[in-house]
LOVO-393037 format. One record per atom (N, C-alpha, C): residue in one letter; x, y, z. Coordinates in Angstrom, 2 decimals, padded with zeros to 5 digits, always signed. Example, Ala and Ser with C-alpha at 12.3 -4.5 7.8 and 13.67 -1.06 7.14 Angstrom:
2
+---+---------+---------+---------+
! r !      xx !      yy !      zz !
+---+---------+---------+---------+
! A ! +013.19 ! -005.69 ! +007.80 !
! A ! +012.30 ! -004.50 ! +007.80 !
! A ! +013.20 ! -003.30 ! +007.80 !
! S ! +012.85 ! -002.25 ! +007.08 !
! S ! +013.67 ! -001.06 ! +007.14 !
! S ! +012.90 ! +000.03 ! +007.87 !
+---+---------+---------+---------+
This chain:
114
+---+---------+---------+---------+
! r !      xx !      yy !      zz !
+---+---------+---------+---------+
! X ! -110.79 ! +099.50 ! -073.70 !
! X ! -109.92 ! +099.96 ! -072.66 !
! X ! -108.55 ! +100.30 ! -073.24 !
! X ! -107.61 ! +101.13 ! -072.69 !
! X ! -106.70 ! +101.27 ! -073.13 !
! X ! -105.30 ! +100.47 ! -072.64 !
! X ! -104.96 ! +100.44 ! -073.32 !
! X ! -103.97 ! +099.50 ! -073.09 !
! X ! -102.35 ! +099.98 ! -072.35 !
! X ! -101.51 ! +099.39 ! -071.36 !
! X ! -100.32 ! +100.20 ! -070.15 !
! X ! -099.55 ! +099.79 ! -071.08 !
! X ! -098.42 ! +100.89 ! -071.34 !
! X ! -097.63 ! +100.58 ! -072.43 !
! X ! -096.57 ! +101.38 ! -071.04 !
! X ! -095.09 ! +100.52 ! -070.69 !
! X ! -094.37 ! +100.73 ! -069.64 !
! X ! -094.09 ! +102.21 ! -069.59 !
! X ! -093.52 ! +102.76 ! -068.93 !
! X ! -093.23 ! +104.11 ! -068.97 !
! X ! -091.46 ! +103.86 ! -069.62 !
! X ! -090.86 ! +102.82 ! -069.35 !
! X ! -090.00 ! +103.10 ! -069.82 !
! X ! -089.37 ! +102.78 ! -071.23 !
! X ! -090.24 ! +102.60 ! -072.00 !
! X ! -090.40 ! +102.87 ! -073.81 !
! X ! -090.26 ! +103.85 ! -073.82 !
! X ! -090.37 ! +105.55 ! -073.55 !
! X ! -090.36 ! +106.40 ! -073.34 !
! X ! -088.77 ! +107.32 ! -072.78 !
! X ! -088.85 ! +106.75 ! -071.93 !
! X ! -087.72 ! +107.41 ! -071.73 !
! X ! -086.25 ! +106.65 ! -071.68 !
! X ! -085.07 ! +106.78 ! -071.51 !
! X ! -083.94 ! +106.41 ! -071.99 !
! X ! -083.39 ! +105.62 ! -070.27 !
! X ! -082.72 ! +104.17 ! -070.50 !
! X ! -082.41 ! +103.50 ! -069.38 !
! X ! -081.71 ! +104.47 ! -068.60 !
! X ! -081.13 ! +104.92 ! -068.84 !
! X ! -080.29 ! +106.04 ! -067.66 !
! X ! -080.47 ! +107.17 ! -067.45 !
! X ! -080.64 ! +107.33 ! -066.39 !
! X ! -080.94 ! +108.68 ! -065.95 !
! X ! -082.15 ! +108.99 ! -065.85 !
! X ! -083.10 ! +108.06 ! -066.45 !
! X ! -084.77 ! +108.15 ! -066.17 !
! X ! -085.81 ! +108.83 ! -066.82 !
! X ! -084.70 ! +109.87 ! -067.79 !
! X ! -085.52 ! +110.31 ! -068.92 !
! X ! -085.65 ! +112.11 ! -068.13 !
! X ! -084.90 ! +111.77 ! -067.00 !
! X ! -085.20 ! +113.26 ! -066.10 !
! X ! -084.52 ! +114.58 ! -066.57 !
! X ! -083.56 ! +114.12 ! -067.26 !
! X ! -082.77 ! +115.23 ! -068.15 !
! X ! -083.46 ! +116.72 ! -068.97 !
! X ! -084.47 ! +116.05 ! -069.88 !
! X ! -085.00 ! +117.07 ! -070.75 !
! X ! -085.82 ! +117.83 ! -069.52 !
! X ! -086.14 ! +117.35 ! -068.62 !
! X ! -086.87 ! +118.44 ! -067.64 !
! X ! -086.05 ! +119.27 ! -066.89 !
! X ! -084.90 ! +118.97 ! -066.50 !
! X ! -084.16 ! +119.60 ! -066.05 !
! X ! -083.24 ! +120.62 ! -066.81 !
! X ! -083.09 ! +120.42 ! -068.16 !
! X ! -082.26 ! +121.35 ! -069.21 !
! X ! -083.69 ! +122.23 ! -069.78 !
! X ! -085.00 ! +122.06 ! -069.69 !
! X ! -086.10 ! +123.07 ! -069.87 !
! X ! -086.37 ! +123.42 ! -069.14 !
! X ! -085.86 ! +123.32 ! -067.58 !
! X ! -086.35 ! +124.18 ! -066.32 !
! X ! -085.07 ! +125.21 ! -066.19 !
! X ! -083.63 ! +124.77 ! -066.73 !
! X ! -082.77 ! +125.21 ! -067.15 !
! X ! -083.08 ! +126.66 ! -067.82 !
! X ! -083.55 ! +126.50 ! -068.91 !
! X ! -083.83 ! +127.30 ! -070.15 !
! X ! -084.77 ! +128.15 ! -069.96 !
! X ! -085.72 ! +127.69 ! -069.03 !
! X ! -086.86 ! +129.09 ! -068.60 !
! X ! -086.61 ! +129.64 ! -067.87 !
! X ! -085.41 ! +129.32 ! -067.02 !
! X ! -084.86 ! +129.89 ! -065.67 !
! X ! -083.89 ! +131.23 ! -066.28 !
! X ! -083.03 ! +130.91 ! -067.18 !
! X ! -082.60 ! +131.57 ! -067.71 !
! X ! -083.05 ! +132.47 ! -068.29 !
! X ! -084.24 ! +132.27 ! -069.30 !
! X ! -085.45 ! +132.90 ! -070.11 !
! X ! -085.42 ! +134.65 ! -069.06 !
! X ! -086.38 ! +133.62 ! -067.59 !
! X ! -086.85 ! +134.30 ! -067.02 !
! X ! -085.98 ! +135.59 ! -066.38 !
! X ! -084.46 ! +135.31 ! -066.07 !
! X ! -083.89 ! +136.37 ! -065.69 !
! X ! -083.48 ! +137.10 ! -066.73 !
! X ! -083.26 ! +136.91 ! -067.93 !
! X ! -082.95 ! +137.61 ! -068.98 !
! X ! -084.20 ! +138.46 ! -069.08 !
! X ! -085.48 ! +138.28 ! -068.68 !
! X ! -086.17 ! +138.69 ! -069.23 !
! X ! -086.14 ! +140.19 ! -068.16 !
! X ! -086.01 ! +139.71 ! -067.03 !
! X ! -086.01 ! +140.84 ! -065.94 !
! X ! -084.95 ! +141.24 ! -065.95 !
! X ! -083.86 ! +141.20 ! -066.44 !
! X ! -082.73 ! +141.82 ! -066.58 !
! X ! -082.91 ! +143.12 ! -067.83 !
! X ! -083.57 ! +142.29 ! -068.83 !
! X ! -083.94 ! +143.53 ! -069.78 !
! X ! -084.95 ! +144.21 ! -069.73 !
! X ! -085.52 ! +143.71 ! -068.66 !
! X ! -086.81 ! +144.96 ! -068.15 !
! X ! -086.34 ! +146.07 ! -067.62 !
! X ! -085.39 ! +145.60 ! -066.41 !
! X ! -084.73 ! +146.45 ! -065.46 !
! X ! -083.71 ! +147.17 ! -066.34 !
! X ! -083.21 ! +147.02 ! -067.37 !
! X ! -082.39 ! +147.56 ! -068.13 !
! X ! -082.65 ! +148.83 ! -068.35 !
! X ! -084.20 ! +148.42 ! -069.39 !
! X ! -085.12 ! +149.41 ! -069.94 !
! X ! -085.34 ! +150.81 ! -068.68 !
! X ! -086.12 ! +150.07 ! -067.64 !
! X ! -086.72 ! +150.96 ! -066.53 !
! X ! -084.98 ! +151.91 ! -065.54 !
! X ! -084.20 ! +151.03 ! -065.97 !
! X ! -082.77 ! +152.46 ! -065.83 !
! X ! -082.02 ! +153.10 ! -066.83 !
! X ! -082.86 ! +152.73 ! -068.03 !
! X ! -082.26 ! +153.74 ! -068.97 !
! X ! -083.23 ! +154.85 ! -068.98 !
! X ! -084.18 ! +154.89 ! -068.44 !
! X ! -085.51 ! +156.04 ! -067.71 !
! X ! -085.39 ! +157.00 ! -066.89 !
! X ! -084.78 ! +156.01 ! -065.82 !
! X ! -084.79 ! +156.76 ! -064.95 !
! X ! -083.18 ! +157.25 ! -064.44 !
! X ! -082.20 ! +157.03 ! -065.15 !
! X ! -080.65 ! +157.45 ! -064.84 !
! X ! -080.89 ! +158.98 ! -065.46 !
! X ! -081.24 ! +159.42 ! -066.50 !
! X ! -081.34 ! +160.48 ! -067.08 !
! X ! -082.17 ! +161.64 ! -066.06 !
! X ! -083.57 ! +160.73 ! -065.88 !
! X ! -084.55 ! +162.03 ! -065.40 !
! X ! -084.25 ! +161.65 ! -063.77 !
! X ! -083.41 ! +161.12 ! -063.23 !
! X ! -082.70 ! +161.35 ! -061.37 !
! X ! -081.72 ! +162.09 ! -061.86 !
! X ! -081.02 ! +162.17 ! -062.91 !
! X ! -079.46 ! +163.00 ! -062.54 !
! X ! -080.49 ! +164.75 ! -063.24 !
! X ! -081.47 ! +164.92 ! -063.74 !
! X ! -081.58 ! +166.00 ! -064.83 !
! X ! -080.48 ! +166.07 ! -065.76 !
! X ! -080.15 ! +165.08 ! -066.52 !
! X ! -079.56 ! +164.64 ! -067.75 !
! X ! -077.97 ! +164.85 ! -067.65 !
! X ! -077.44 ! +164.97 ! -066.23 !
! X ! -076.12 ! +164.82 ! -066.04 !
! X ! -075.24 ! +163.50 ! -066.47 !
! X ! -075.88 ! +161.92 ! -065.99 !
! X ! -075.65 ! +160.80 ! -066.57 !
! X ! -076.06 ! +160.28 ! -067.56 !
! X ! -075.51 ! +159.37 ! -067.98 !
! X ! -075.96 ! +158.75 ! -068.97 !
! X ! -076.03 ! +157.26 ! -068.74 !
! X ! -076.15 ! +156.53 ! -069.75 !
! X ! -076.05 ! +154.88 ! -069.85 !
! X ! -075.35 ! +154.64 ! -071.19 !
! X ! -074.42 ! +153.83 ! -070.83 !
! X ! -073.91 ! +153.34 ! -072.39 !
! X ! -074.60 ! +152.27 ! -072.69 !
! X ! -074.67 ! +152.08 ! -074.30 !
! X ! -075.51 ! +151.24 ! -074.85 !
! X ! -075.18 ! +149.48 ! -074.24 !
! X ! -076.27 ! +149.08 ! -074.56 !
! X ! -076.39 ! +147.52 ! -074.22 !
! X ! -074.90 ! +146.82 ! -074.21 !
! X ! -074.57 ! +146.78 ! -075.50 !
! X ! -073.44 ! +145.77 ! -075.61 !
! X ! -071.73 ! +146.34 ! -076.02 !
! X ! -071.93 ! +147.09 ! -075.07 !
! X ! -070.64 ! +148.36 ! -075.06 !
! X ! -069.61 ! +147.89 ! -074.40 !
! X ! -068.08 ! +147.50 ! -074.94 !
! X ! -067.42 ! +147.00 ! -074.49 !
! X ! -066.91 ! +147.93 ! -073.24 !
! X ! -066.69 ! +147.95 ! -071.96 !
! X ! -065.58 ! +148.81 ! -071.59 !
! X ! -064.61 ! +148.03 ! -070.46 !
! X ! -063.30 ! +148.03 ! -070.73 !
! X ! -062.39 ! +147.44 ! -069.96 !
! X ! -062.70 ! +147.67 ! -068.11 !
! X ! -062.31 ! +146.31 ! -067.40 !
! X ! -062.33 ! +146.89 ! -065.78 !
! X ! -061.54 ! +147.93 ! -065.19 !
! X ! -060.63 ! +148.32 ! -065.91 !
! X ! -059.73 ! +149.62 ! -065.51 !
! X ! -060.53 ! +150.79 ! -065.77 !
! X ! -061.42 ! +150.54 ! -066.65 !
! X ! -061.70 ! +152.42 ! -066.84 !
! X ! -063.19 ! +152.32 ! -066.22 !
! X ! -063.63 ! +151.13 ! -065.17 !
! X ! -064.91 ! +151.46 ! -064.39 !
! X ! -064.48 ! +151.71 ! -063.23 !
! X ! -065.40 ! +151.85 ! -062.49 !
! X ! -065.86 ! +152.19 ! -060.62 !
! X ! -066.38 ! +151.41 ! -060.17 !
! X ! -066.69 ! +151.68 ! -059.00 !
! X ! -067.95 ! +150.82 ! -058.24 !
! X ! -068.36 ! +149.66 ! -058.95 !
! X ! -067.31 ! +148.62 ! -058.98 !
! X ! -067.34 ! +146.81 ! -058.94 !
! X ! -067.82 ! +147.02 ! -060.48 !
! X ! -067.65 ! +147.73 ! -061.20 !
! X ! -067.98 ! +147.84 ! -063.12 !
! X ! -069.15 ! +148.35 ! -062.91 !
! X ! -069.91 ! +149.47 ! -062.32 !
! X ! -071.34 ! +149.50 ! -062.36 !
! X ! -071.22 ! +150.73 ! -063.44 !
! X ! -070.03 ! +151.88 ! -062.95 !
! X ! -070.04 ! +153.08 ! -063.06 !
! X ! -068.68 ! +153.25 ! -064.20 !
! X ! -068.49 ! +153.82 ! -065.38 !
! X ! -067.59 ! +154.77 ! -066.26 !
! X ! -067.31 ! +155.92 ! -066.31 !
! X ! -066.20 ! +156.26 ! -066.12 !
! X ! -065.97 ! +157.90 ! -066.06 !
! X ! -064.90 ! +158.47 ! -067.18 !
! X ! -065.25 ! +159.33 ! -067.47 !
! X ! -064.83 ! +159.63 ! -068.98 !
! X ! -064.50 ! +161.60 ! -068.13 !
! X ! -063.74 ! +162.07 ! -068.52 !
! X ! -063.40 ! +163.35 ! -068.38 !
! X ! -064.29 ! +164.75 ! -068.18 !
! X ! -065.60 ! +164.29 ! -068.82 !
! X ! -066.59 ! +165.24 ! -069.10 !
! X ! -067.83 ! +164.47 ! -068.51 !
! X ! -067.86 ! +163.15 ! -068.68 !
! X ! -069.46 ! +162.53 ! -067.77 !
! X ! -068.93 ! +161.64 ! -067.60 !
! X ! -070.65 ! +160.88 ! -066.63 !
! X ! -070.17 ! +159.57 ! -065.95 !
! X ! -071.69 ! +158.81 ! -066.98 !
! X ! -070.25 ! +157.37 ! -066.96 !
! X ! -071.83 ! +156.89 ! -067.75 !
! X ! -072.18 ! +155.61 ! -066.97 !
! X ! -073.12 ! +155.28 ! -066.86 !
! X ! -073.47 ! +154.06 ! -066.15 !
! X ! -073.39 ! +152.71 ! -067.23 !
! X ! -072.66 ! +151.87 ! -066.59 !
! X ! -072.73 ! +150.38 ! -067.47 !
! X ! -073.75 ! +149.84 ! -067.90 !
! X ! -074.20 ! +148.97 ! -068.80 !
! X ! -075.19 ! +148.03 ! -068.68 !
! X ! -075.64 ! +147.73 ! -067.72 !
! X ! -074.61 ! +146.58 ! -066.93 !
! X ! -074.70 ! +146.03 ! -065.50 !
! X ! -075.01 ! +147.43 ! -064.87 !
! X ! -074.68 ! +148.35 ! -064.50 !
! X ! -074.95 ! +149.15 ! -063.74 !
! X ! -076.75 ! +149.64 ! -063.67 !
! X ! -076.56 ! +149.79 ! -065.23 !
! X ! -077.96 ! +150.81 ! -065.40 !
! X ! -079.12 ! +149.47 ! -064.94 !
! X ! -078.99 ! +148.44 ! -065.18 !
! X ! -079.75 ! +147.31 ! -064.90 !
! X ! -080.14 ! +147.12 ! -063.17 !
! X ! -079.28 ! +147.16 ! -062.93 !
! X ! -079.03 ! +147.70 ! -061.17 !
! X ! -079.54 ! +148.61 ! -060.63 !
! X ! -079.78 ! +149.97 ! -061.40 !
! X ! -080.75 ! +150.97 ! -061.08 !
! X ! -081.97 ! +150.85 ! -061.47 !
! X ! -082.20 ! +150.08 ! -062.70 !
! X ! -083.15 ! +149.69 ! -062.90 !
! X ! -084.45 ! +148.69 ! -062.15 !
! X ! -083.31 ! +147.72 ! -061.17 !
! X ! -083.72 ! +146.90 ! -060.74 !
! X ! -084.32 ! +147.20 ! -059.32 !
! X ! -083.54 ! +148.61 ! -058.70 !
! X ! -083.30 ! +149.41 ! -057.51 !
! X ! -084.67 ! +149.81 ! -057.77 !
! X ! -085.22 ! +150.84 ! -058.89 !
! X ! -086.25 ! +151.70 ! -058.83 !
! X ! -087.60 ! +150.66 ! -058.99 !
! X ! -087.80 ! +149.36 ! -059.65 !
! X ! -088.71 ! +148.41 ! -059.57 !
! X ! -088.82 ! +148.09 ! -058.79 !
! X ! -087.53 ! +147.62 ! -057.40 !
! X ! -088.21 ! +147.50 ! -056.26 !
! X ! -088.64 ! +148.66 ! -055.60 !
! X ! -088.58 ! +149.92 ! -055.61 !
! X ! -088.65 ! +150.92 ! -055.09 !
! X ! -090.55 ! +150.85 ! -055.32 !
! X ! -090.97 ! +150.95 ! -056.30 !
! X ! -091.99 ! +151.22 ! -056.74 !
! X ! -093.14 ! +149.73 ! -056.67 !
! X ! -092.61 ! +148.85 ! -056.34 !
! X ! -093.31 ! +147.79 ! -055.57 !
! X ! -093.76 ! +147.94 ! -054.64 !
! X ! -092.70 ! +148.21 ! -053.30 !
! X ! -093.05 ! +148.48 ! -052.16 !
! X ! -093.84 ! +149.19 ! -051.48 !
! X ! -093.76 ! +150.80 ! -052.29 !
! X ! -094.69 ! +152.05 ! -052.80 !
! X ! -095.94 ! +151.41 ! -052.93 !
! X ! -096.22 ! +150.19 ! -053.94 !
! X ! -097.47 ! +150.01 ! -054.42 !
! X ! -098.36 ! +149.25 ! -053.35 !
! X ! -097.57 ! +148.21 ! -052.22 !
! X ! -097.94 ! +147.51 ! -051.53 !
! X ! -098.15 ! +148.33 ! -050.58 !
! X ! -097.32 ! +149.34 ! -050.13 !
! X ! -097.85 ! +150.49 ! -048.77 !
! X ! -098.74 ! +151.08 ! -049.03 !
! X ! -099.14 ! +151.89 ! -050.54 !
! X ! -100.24 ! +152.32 ! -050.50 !
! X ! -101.68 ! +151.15 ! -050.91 !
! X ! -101.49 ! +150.19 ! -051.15 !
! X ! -102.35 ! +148.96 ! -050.98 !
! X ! -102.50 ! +148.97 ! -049.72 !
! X ! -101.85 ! +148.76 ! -048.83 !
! X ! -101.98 ! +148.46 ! -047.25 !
! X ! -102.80 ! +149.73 ! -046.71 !
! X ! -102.15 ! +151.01 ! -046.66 !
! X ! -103.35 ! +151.75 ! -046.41 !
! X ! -104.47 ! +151.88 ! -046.54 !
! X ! -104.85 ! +151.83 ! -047.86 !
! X ! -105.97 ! +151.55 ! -048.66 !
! X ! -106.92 ! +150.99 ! -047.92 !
! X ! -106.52 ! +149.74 ! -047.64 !
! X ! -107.42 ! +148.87 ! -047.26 !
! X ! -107.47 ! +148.44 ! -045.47 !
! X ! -106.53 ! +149.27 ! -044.85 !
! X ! -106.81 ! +149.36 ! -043.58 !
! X ! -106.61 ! +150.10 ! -042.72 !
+---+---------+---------+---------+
């Protein structure tokens, strides 16, 4: 038989040992929006180009630009000759057209099937 060895050999008198679960639910939580953040990134650096017919742009990932020289709450940059969309911004369109194309997928699911 095996033998009950306490649970609390294991974990640390205070706090219950609940910590490391909570700083790794932490860490995947984070994981996880980073991860959809750089999805949605990707899917508006796609589609900013082929909605404007190559009028906008996106500035690169880690492009500094001061809050004075954006628009619309830092989404948007305007430069004399184009407008470029932020990171944050393009991520935002990105995030806009994923839900766009969800919903799309579930309406024509719904028809589909009834």
């Amino acid at each position: 038989m095996a033998r009950s060895v306490p649970l609390s050999r294991f974990t640390s008198r205070v706090g219950g040992g609940s910590a490391f679960y909570v700083m790794l639910g932490d860490l995947l939580q984070g994981l996880g929006e980073s991860l959809f953040e750089a999805l949605f990134y990707v899917v508006g650096r796609l589609a900013i180009p082929l909605a404007s017919f190559g009028r906008w742009r996106c500035l690169p990932l880690l492009s500094r630009v001061s809050k004075e020289e954006t628009s619309w709450g830092g989404l948007i940059h305007r430069t004399a000759t184009r407008i470029y969309f932020t990171s944050g911004g393009t991520a935002a369109v990105g995030g806009f057209v994923c839900l766009l194309g969800a919903a799309l997928g579930l309406l024509l699911w719904y028809v589909h099937h009834h």
